[in-house]
N, C-alpha and C positions, 0 to 999 in steps of 0.2 A: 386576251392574252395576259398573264400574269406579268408584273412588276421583276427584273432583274434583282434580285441581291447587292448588296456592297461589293461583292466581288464579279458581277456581272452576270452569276448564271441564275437559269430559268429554274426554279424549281416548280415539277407536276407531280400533283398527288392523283394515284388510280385506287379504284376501290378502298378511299378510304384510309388505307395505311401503305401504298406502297408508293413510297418518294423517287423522283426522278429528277436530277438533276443534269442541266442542259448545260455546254459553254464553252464556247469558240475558244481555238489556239489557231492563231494563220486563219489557213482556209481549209484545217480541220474543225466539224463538231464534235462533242463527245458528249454520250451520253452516262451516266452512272446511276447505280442504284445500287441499296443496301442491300444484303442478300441477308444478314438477319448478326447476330454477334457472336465473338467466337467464345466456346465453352471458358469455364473458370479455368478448371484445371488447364495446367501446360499437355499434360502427356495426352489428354480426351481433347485439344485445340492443337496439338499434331497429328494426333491420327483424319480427323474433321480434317486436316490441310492435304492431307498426302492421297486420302480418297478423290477431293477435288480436282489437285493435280492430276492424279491419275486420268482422271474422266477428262479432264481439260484437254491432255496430251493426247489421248487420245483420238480427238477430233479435231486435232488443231487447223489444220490444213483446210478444213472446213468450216469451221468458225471464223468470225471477226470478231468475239467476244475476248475480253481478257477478262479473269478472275484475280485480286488481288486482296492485299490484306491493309485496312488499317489501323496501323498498329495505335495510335494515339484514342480512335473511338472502339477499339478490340471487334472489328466488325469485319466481314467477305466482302467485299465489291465487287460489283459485275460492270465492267468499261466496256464502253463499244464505240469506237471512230466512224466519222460517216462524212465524206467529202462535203464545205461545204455547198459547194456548185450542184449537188445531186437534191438537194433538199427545195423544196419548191416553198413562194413566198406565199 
C-alpha cells in the first residue's frame, strides 16, 4: 500500500500514466483523476466544456461521477464519492 501524501491522500498510478488520487472527508472517500488539460485557447476550452457537460447531464441520474475543472492546473477532473463503510479493509 503506497505512503499517504502531506495532505493525506493515496495517490495510484495505472498503466503507467494514469494517476489516481484517494482521500477521505467524514465517512466519504473520494476518488479523483486527471482526465487530461484543458486546450490553450479560451473558445476551443469552452467548446471541450460544454460537450462534456452535455454528456455528463445527460447521464446524470446515473452516474456518481462528477466531471470538474481545475482551474489553477487547467486540467478535467473526474470525482467519484464512495461511502466509506462500503469499501472493504
Amino acid at each position: 500500500m503506497p505512503a499517504a501524501g502531506e495532505d493525506g491522500a493515496l495517490s495510484l498510478t495505472f498503466d503507467l500514466h494514469l494517476e489516481v488520487r484517494l482521500f477521505q472527508v467524514g465517512d466519504q472517500v473520494y476518488l479523483e483523476g486527471t482526465l487530461g488539460e484543458l486546450p490553450e485557447s479560451e473558445d476551443n476550452a469552452e467548446i471541450l466544456l460544454a460537450r462534456c457537460l452535455r454528456q455528463q447531464l445527460g447521464r446524470v441520474r446515473d452516474q456518481r461521477e462528477v466531471v470538474s475543472i481545475d482551474q489553477q492546473a487547467g486540467a478535467l477532473v473526474l470525482h467519484r464519492r464512495v461511502a466509506a463503510r462500503d469499501i472493504d479493509d
